[in-house]
C-alpha positions in Angstrom: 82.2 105.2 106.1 83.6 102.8 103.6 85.9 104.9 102.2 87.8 105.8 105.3 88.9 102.0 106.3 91.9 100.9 106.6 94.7 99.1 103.7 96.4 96.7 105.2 99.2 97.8 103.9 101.1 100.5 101.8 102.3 101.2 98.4 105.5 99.7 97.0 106.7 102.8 98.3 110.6 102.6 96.0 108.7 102.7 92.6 107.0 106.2 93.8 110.3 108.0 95.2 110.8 111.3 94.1 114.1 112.9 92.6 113.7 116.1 93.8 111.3 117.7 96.1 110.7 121.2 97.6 108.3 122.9 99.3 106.5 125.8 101.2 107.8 127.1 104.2 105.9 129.2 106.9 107.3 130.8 109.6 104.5 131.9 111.8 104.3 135.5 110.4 101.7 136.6 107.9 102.9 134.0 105.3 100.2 132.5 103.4 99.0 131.3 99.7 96.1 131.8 97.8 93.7 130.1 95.2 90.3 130.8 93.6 88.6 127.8 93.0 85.4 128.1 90.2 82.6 126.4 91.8 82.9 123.5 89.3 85.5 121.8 91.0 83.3 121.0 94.5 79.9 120.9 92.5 77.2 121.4 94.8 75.1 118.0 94.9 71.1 117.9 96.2 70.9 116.8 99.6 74.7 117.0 100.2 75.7 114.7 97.2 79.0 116.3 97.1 82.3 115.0 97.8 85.7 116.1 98.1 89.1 115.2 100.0 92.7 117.0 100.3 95.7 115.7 100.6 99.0 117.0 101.4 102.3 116.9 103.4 102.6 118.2 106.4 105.8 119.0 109.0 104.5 120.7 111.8 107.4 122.7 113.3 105.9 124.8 115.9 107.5 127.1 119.1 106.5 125.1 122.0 105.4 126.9 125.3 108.2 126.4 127.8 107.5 124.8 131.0 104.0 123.0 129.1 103.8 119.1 129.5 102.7 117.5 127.5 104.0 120.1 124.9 101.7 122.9 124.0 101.9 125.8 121.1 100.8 129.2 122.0 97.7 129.1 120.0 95.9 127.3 117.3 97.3 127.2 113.8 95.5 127.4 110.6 96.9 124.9 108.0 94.4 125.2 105.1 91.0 126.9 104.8 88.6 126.4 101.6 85.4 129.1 101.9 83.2 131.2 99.7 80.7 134.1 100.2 78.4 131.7 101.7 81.4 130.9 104.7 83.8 128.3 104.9 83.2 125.1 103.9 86.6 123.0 105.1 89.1 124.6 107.8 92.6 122.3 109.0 93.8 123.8 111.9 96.4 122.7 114.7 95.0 123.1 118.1 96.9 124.2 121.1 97.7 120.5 122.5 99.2 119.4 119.0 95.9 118.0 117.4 95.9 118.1 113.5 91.5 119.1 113.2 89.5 118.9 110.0 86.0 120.7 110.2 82.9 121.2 107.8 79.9 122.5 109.0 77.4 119.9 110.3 80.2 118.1 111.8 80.6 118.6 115.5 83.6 120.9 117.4 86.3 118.6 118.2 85.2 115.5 116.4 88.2 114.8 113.9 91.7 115.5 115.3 94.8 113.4 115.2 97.5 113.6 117.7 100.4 114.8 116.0 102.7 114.9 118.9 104.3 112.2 117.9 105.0 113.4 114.2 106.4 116.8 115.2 109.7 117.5 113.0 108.5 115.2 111.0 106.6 114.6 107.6 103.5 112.9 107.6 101.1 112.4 104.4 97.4 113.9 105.6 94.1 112.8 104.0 90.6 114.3 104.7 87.8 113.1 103.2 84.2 114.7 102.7 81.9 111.9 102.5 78.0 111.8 100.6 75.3 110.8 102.3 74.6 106.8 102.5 72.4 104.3 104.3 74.7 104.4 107.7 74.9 108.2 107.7 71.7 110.0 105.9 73.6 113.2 106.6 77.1 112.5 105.2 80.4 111.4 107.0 83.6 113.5 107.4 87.3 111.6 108.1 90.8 112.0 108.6 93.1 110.2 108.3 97.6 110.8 109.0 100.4 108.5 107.4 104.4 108.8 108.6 105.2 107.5 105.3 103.9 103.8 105.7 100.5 102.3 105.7 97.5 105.3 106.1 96.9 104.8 109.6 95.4 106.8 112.6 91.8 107.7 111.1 88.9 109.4 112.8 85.4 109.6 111.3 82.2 111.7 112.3 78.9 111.6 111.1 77.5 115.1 109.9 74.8 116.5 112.1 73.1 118.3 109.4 73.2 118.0 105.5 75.5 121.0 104.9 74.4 120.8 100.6 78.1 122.9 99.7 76.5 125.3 97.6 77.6 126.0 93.7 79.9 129.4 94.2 83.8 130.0 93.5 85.8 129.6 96.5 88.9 131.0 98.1 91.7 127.7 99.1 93.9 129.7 101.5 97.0 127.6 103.4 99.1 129.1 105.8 97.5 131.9 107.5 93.7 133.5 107.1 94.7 136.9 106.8 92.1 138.9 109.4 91.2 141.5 106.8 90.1 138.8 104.1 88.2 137.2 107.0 86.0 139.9 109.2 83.3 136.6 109.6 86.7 134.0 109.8 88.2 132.3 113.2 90.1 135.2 114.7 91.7 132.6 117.2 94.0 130.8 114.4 97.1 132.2 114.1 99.6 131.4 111.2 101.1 128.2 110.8 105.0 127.3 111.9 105.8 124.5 109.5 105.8 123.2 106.0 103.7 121.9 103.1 103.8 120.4 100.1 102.0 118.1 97.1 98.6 119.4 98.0 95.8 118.4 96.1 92.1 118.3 95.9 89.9 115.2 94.6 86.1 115.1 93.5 85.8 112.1 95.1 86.0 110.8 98.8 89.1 108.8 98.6 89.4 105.5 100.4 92.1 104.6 102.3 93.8 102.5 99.8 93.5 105.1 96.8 95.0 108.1 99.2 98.3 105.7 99.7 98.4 104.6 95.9 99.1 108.4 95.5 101.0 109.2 98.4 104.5 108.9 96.1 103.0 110.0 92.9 106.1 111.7 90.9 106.7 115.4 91.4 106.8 116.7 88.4 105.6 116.3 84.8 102.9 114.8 83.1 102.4 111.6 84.9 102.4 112.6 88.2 99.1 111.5 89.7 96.3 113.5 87.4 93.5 111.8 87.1 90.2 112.4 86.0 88.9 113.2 89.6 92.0 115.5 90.6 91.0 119.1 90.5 93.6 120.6 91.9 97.7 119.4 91.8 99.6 122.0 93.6 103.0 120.4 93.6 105.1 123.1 95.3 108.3 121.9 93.5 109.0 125.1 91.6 111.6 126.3 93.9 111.5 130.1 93.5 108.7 132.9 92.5 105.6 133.9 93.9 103.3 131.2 92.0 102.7 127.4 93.6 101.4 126.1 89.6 98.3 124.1 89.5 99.0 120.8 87.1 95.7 118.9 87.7 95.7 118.9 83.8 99.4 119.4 82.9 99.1 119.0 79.3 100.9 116.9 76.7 103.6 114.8 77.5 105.6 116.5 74.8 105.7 119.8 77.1 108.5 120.4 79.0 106.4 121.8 81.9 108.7 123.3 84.3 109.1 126.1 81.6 105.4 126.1 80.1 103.5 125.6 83.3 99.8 124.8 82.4 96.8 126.8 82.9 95.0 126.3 86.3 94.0 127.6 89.4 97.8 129.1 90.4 98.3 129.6 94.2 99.4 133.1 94.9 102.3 133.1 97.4 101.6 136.2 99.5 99.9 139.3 99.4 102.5 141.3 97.5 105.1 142.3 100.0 108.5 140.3 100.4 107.9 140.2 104.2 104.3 138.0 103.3 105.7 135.1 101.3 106.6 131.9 102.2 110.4 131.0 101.3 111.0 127.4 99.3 113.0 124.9 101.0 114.3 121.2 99.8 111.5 118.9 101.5 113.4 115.7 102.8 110.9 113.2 101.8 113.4 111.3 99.8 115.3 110.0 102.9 111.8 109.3 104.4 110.8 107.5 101.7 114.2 105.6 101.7 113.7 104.6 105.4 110.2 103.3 104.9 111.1 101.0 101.7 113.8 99.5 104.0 112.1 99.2 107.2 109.4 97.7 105.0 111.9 95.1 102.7 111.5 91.5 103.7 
């Protein structure tokens, strides 16, 4: 799958460092944020012609089983899940032996994971990629791909089995937990994630390698940070307080001063009501990773 090879290098990651950065925090509990998503954003194509990818941060921060080596969690974790009435058509889960998984259906069980064992504690920058058909894969092409900051590195790609043709219906984008109730049909075996998450967003496109780490420092905040044409969704997580994650795929004139008129879009809910359910904001330390990697990187 073209898009999924490898840059040979990263972004001149200084120019990209961010002044200030938060982000969501779940604590294994019944945390969890929620979007609709109109079905215009991952059109349906004929024959599978859709594509899609997500990116976001990620710092896994899990309870480990005592005694378990290599280190183990008590059960899988769900990171993100993106489904409509039809059933889900993306899940991100964390699998009991630390494996960061991406499935759709037509791909098979088990066939994209990354090790994150050696990222635990730590931030990495995750791209998945939902690939059209093409000459080398007649049914499409799933990847994934994890970054500690530098180059996009560690990928994993699978051919689909079948053409799974994402049909044209609003969908639910859940992240942190898939609340049991919301899900009778779900994956009753993921349990609620233990870490953080922030600067999620969702293309139209299957982004290559290169383009995911062009963006992997895009600003914040404000009106140039990252939209373009194919970026649906821009969930920043940098407000800092509330119950609302703002969608700023489209945020506005430049002339706006956005943190107090946030633009219209598709708004992730921070829990279901109740204090107990929502995930607290914390200061995300990707400055001082992004520090470390523009001097480990400087000739």
């Amino acid at each position: 799958m073209t898009a999924l090879r490898l840059a040979d290098h990263g972004p001149s990651i200084a120019r990209y460092a961010p002044v200030d950065d938060m982000a969501l925090a779940f604590d294994g509990y019944r945390a969890f944020a929620q979007a609709v998503l109109p079905a215009s954003l991952i059109p349906a194509g004929t024959a599978g012609g859709a594509a899609f990818s997500l990116t976001f941060w990620l710092n896994v921060q899990p309870v480990l089983e005592k005694g378990a080596d290599p280190p183990t969690i008590s059960g899988p974790m769900v990171v993100a899940d993106i489904r409509g009435a039809r059933g889900p058509l993306a899940t991100w889960s964390i699998e009991r032996d630390l494996t960061l998984g991406f499935a759709v259906p037509g791909s098979a069980p088990g066939a994209l994971a990354v090790d994150l064992r050696p990222y635990l504690r730590r931030w990495v920058f995750v791209v998945s990629v939902y690939g059209p058909p093409a000459d080398d894969h007649p049914h499409g092409q799933v990847g994934l791909l994890v970054s500690d900051g530098g180059p996009v590195r560690a990928p994993v790609t699978a051919e689909l089995e079948i053409t799974p043709n994402p049909a044209a219906e609003d969908r639910l984008l859940t992240v942190g937990n898939l609340p049991t109730a919301q899900y009778p049909e779900g994956l009753p075996d993921l349990g609620p994630l233990t870490g953080m998450i922030t600067r999620m967003r969702l293309w139209t496109v299957a982004l290559s390698s290169a383009a995911a780490a062009a963006h992997m420092y895009d600003a914040p905040i404000g009106p140039k940070g990252g939209a373009r044409q194919s970026l649906a969704g821009d969930w920043r997580m940098n407000e800092g307080y509330g119950v609302t994650a703002f969608d700023y795929a489209d945020p506005g004139p430049g002339t706006l001063p956005v943190r107090y008129q946030p633009p219209t879009g598709n708004h992730l809910r921070l829990g279901d009501g109740e204090p107990g359910t929502e995930p607290a904001w914390i200061i995300a330390d990707l400055v001082t990773l992004v520090r470390k990697t523009a001097t480990a990187e400087a000739p």
